[in-house]
One Martini backbone bead per residue (centre of mass of N, CA, C, O) as a GRO file, in nm:
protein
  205
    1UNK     BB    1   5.946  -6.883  -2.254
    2UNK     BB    2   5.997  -7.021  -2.544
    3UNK     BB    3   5.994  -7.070  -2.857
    4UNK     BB    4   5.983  -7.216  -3.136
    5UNK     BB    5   6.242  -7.203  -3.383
    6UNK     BB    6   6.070  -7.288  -3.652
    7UNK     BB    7   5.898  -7.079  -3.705
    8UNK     BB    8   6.142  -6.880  -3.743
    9UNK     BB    9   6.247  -7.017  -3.999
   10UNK     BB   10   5.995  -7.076  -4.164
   11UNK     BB   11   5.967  -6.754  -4.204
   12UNK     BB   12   6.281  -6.672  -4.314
   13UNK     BB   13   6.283  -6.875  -4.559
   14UNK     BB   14   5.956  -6.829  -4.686
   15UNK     BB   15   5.933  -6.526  -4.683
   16UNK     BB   16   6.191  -6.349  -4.672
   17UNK     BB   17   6.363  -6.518  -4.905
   18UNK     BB   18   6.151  -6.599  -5.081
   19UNK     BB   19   6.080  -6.322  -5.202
   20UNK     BB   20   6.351  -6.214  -5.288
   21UNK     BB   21   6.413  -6.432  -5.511
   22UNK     BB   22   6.169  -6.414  -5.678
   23UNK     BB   23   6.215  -6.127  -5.770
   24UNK     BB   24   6.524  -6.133  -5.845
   25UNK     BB   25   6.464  -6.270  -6.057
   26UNK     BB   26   6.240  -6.116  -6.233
   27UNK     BB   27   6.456  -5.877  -6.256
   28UNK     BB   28   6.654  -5.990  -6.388
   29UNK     BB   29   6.486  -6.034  -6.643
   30UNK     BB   30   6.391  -5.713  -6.642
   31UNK     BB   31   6.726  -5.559  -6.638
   32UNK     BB   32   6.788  -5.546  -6.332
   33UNK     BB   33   7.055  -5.476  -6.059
   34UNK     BB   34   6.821  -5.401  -5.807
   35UNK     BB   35   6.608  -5.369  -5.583
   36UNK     BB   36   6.533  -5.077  -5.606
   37UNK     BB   37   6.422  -5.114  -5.875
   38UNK     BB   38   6.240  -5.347  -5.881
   39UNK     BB   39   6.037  -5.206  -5.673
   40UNK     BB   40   5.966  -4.975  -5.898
   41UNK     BB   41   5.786  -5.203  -5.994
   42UNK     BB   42   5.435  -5.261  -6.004
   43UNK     BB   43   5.457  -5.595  -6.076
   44UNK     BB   44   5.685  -5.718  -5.856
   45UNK     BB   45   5.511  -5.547  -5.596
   46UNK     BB   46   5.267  -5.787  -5.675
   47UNK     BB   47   5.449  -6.036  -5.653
   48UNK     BB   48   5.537  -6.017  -5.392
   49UNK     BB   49   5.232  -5.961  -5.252
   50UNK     BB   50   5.134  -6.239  -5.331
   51UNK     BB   51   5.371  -6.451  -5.251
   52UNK     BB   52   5.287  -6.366  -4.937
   53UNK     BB   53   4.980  -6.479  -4.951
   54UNK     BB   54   5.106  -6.811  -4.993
   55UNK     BB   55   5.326  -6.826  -4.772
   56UNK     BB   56   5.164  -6.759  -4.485
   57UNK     BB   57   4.972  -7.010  -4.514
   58UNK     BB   58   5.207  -7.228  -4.440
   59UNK     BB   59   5.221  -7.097  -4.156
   60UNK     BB   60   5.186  -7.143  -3.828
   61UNK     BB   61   5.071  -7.005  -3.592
   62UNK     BB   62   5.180  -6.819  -3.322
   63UNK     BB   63   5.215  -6.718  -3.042
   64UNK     BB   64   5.323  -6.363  -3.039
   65UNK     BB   65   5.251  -6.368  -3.326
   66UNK     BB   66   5.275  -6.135  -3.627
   67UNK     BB   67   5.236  -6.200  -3.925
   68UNK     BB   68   5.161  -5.973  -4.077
   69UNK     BB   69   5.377  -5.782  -3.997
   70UNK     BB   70   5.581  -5.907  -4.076
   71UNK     BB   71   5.488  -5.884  -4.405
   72UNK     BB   72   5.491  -5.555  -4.363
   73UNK     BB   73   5.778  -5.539  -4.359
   74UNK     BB   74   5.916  -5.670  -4.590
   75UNK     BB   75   5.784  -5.473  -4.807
   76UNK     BB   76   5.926  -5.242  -4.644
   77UNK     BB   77   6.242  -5.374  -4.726
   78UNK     BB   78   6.223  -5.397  -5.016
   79UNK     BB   79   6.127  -5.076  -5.097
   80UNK     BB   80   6.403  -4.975  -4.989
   81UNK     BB   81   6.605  -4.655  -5.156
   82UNK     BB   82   6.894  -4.669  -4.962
   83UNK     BB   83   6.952  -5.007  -5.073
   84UNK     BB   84   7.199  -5.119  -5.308
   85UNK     BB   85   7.093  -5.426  -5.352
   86UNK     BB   86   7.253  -5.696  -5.508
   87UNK     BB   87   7.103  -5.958  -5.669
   88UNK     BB   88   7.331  -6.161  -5.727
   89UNK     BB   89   7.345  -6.203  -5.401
   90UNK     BB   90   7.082  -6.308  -5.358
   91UNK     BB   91   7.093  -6.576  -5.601
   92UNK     BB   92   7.393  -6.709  -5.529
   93UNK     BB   93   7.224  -6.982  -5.390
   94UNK     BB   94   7.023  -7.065  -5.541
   95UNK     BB   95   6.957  -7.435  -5.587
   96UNK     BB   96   7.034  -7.448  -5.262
   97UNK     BB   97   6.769  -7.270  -5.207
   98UNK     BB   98   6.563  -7.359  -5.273
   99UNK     BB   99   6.394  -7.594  -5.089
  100UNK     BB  100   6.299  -7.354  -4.855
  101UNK     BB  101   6.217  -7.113  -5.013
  102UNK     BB  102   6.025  -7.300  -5.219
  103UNK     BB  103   5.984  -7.598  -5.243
  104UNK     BB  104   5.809  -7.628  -4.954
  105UNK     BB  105   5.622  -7.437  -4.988
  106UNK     BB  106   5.488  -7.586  -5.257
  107UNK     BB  107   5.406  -7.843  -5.061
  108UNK     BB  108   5.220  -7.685  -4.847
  109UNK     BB  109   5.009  -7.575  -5.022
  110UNK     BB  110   4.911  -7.828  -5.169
  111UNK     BB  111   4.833  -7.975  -4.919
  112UNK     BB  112   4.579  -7.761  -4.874
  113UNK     BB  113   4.485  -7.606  -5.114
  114UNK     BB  114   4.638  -7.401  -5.222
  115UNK     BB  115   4.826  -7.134  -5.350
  116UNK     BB  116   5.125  -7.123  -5.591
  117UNK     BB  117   5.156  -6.934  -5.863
  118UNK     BB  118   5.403  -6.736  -5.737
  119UNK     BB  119   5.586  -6.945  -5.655
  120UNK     BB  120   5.587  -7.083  -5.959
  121UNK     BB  121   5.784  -6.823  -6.034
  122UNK     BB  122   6.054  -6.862  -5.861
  123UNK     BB  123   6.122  -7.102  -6.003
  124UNK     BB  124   6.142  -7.027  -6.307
  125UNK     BB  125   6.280  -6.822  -6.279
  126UNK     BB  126   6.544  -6.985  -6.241
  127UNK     BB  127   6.499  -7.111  -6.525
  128UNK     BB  128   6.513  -6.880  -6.694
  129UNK     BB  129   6.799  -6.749  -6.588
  130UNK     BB  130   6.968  -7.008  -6.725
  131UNK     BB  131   6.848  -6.983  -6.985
  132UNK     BB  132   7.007  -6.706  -7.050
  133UNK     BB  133   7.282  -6.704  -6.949
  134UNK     BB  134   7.341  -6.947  -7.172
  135UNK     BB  135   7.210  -6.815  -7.461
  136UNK     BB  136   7.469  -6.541  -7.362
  137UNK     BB  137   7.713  -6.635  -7.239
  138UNK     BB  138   7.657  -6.595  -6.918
  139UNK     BB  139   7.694  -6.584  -6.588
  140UNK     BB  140   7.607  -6.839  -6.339
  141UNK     BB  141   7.448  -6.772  -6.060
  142UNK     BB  142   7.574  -7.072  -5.912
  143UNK     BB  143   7.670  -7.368  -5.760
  144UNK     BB  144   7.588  -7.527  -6.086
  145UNK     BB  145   7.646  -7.402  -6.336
  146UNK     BB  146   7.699  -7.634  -6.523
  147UNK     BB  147   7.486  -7.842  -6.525
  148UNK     BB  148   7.288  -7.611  -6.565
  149UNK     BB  149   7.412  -7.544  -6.849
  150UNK     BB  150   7.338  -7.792  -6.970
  151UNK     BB  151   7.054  -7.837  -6.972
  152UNK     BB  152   6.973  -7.552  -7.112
  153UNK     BB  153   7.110  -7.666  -7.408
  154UNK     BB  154   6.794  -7.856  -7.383
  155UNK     BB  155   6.637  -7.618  -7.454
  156UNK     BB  156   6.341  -7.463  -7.655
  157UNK     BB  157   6.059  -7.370  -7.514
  158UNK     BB  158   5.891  -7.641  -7.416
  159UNK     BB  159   5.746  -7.696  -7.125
  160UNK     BB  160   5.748  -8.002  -7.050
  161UNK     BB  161   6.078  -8.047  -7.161
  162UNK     BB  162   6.224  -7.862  -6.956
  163UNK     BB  163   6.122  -7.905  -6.698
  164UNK     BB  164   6.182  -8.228  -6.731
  165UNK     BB  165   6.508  -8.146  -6.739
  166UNK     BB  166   6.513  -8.017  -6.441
  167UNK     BB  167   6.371  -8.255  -6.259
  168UNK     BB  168   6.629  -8.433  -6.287
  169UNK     BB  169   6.740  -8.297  -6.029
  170UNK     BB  170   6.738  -8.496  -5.773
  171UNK     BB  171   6.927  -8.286  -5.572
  172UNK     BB  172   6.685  -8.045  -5.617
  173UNK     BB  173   6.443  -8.226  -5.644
  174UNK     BB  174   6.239  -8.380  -5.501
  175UNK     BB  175   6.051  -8.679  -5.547
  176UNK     BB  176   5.782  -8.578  -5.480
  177UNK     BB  177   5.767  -8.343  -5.684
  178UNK     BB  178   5.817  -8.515  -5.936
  179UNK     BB  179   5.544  -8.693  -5.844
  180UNK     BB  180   5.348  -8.425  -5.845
  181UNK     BB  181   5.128  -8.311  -6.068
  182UNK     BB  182   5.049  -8.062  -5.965
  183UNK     BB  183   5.350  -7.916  -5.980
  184UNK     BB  184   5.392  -7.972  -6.228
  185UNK     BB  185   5.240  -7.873  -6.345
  186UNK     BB  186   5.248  -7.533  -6.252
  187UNK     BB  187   5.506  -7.502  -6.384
  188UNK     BB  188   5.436  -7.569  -6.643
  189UNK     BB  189   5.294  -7.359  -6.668
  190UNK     BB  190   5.463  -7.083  -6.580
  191UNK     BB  191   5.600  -7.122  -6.801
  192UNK     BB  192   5.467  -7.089  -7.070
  193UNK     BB  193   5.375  -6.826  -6.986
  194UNK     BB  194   5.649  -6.695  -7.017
  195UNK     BB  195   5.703  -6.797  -7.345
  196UNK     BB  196   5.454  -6.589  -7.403
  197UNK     BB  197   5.479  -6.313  -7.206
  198UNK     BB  198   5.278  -6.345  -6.908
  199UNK     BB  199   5.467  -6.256  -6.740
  200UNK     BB  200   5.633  -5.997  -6.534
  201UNK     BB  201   5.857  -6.072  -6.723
  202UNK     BB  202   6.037  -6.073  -6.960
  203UNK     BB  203   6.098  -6.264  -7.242
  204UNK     BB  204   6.365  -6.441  -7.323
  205UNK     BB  205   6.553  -6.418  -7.638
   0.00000   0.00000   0.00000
């Protein structure tokens, strides 16, 4: 008998994908061009460490499955020194994948009652690195690039406004965590945050 593979979509979704896009958003805005290298600054590696200490929280336990191994896997797979993997690589599919690798993750938590700091940091870092790359003129790898660097150039650095202006994506933010005050808050601050220059990588200039 096999297990249901639902459980290991999201796994691979919430765990592997989501922590991978989380750095390298983070990587890029802190200045790396590989995970080898991001993975060498100790704020990222922390980073990682957090955000599935809250994502492994929404994944349902499985007989058989023994999700800490698995988490400490992807820990040692993500610090492999031998292998230059290409941020931009890794958060091609951007905007497309927010939404199983990070906002599902990020309703799950909330609906628990649970920790979502870390992810709403994957979140932001995505609405960060198109507003920096909107206004050093440089390209936005995302399948939307377009659209969301007209948003990038009505943002101001105002958290409240910014935010607000990426959540009108309503074909990347679903409906419900757009009305969910919970999770607004928490981007909104995460947000704030980061212009501030509190988040673990530098203030976009």
């Amino acid at each position: 008998m096999t297990l249901d593979v639902d459980p290991y979509r999201l796994m691979r979704e919430r765990l592997t994908e989501g922590v991978r896009v989380t750095v390298a958003y983070a990587g890029l805005l802190k200045g790396y061009s590989t995970l080898a290298d991001t993975m060498r600054d100790p704020s990222l590696v922390a980073l990682a460490q957090d955000f599935l200490s809250e994502a492994i929280a929404t994944i349902e336990p499985q007989r058989g499955v023994n999700l800490v191994g698995y988490v400490v896997n992807i820990l040692q797979d993500l610090q492999r020194q031998d292998v230059r993997e290409d941020l931009t690589l890794i958060v091609q599919n951007g905007s497309d994948a927010l939404t199983p690798r990070l906002l599902d993750t990020a309703r799950s938590a909330l609906r628990a009652g649970s920790s979502a700091d870390s992810i709403a940091t994957g979140v932001i870092g995505w609405m960060q690195y198109v507003r920096r790359q909107t206004a050093l003129e440089l390209v936005i790898i995302d399948p939307h690039a377009n659209r969301l660097a007209k948003i990038a150039r009505t943002c101001t650095g105002a958290a409240q406004e910014d935010v607000a202006a990426f959540l009108s994506l309503v074909d990347i933010f679903p409906e419900d965590l757009r009305q969910d005050q919970r999770f607004v808050g928490l981007i909104t601050f995460a947000y704030a945050a980061a212009e501030l220059g509190l988040a673990v990588y530098h203030k976009p200039q």
